[in-house]
N, C-alpha and C positions, 0 to 999 in steps of 0.2 A: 572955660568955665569948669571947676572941679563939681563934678554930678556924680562922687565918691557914695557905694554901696555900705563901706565903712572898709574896716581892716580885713575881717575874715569871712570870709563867703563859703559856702559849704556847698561842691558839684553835691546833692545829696542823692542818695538812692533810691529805687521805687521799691516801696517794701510788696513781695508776692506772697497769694497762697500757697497749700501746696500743688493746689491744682494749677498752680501758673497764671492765675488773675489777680489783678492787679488787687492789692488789699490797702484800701483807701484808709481805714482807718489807723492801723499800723505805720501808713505814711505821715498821716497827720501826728500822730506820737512823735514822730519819729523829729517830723519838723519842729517841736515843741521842744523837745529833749536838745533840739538842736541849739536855739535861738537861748536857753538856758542855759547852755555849754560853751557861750563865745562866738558864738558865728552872729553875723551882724547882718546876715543876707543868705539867701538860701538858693541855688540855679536849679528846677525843677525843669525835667527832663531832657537833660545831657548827657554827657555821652558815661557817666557815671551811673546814669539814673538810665539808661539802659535805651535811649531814643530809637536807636533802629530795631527796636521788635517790638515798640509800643504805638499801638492807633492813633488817629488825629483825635477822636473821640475819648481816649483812655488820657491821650496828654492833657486836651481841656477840663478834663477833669480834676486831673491832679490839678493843674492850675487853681481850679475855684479850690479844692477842698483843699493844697496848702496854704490860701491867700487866707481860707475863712481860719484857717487853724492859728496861725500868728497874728491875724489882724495887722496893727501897725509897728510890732514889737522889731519886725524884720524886714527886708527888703525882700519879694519872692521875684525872681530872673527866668523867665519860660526859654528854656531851650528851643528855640525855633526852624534852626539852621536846617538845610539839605542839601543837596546838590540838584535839585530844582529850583529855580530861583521862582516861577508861579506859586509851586508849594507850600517854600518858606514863608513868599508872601500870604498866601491866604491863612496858615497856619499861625503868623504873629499878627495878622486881624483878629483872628479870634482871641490871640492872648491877651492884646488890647481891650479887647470886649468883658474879658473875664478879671481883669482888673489889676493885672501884675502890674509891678514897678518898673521894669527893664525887660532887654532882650536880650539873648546869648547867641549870636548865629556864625557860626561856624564856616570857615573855606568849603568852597565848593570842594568836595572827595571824587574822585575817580574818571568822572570827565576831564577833568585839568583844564581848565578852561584860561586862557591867554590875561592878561592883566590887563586889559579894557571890560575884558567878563567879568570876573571878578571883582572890578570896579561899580560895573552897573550891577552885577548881582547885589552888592551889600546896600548902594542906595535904593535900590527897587524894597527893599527888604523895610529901610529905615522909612522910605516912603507911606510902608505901611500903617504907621504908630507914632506918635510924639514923645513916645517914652525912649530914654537912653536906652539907644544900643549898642553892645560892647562884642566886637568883632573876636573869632576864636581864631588864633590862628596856630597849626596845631601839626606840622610838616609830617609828623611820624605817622599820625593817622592819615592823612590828608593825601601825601604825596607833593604839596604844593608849600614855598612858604610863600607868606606875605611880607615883603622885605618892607623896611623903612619908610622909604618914601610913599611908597604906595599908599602904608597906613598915613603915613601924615596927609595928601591927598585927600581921604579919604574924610580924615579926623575934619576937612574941612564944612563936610553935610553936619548939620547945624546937630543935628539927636546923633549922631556917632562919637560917642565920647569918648573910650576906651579901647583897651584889645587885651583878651587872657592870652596873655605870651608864654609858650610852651615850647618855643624855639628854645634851648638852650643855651645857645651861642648870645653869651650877654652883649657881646660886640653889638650887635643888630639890637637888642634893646636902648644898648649908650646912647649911637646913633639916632635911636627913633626922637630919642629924649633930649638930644642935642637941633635938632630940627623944628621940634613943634611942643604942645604940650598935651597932648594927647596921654591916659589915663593908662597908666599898664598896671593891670595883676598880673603875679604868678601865676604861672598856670598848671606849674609844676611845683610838687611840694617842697622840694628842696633845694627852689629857688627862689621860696621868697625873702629869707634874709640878702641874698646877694641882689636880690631888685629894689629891697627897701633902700639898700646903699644907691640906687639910683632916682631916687624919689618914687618910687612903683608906689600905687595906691593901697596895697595890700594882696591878697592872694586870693584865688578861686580853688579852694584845695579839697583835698580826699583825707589826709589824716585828721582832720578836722571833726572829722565824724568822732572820732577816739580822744582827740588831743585837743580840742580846742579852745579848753583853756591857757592851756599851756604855749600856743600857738597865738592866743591875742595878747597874753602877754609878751610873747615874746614881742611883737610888734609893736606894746606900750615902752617896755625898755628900749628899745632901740632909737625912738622916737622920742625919749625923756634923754638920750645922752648916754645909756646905760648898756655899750655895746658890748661890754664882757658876758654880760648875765643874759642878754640875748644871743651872744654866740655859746654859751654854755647850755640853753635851750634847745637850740637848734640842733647842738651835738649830740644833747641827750633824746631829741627825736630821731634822729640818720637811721636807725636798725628798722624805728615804727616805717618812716618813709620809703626804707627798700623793700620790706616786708609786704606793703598794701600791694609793690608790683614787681613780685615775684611770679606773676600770669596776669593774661589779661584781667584790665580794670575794667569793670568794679569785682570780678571773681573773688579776690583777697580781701577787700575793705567789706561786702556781705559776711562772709565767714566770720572776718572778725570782731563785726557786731552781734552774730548768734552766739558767739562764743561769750562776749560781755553781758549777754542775755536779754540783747535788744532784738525782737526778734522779727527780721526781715525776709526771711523765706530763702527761697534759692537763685538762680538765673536763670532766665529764659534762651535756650538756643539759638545760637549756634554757642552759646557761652554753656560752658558744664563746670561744676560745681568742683571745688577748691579738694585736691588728689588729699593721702593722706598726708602725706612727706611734707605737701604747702602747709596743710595745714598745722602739721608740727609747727611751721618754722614761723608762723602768723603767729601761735601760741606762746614759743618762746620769744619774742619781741614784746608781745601786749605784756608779762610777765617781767620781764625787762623794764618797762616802761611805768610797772606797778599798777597799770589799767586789768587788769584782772590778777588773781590769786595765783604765785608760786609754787 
């Protein structure tokens, strides 16, 4: 059953003060400017939006106050995932409770736990909630992939609909998509054209923040038959897309929203704030890109 969030989904960010707390109503702008800019779904507290320095209390939050801010305009996806699988459960009860669309939960990180773990961790998770949940599977952070089969397995628990695929060995997407029908976004920005060639749902992305119109379009054209003028898109993103991670995500893609003048504060540690040098090179791309003045 396609349980499609739409084409472009936005990891969005948690906009801070400067005193480092979390600034709710700057998020909610934020989600607004979003859902007017092409993004058709928003993932609120991932790993973009900064989940491991943010409280269970600060996540719930965000939850109510990005759900209250779009209303039904967007889908909102509560990042839940952890490497506690108790955690994650009790943490997507709550996202349940607080009225999001979906779930995002992410590979177990740094335990490595064997793939009968992994298995129970993600149903324990979906056990939680009846709402679609779209499994992360995310090797570079994680240490772990989730290969093929495992996901189709998986994709067999009735609320597991998807997986943001951030492997970028498309071989292992082919496969996933030749086995079952199970729901893949991009989960990388500069894979969603080559997943759309695999029937991919569309993308869970970060230039989305800056691009995203240009980025739903590209996935109208490609979908209309129009693959030139979406590979001409896609080309004309490449600099914005290496630029956002030139240092850890989301360090690049904040910068590059204060600099458009949307203004989301800084990062919370261990993350430190985008050098000069980055952020020259963040400036000549948005510039590039014609998202901000030459």
């Amino acid at each position: 059953m396609n349980s499609s969030f739409g084409d472009i989904i936005t990891a969005m960010v948690t906009a801070f003060h400067e005193d480092g707390q979390v600034n709710y109503q700057a998020t909610a702008d934020l989600a607004l400017h979003l859902v007017e800019s092409g993004s058709d779904g928003l993932v609120v507290s991932g790993t973009t939006g900064e989940s491991p320095t943010l409280t269970d209390e600060e996540k719930v939050e965000l939850f109510h106050v990005v759900k209250e801010a779009v209303g039904g305009r967007a889908a909102v996806i509560a990042g839940t995932g952890s490497n506690d699988t108790a955690h994650s459960v009790h943490l997507t009860g709550r996202a349940h409770e607080a009225g999001v669309d979906g779930i995002l939960a992410v590979t177990p990180y740094y335990n490595k736990p064997p793939r009968a773990g992994i298995i129970a961790h993600f149903r324990a998770i979906a056990a939680a909630t009846d709402k679609p949940v779209i499994l992360y599977n995310i090797p570079g952070r994680t240490a772990l992939n989730v290969g093929p089969e495992t996901l189709a397995e998986l994709n067999e628990t009735d609320n597991i609909v998807a997986v943001k695929q951030a492997n970028p060995d498309l071989e292992q997407s082919r496969l996933l998509a030749s086995i079952c029908d199970m729901g893949i976004y991009a989960g990388n920005d500069d894979m969603l054209l080559p997943l759309l060639e695999l029937g991919a749902w569309g993308g869970i992305c970060v230039a989305s923040h800056l691009a995203g119109r240009q980025m739903k379009k590209m996935v109208e054209l490609y979908r209309s038959g129009n693959l030139a003028e979406a590979g001409a898109i896609n080309d004309s993103l490449a600099p914005l897309y290496k630029a956002l991670f030139i240092t850890a995500n989301p360090i690049p893609v904040k910068a590059a929203l204060n600099m458009t003048g949307l203004d989301v504060g800084g990062v919370r540690l261990p993350l430190v704030p985008a050098t000069a040098a980055e952020e020259s090179q963040i400036r000549d791309a948005l510039a590039a890109g014609a998202l901000i003045g030459g």
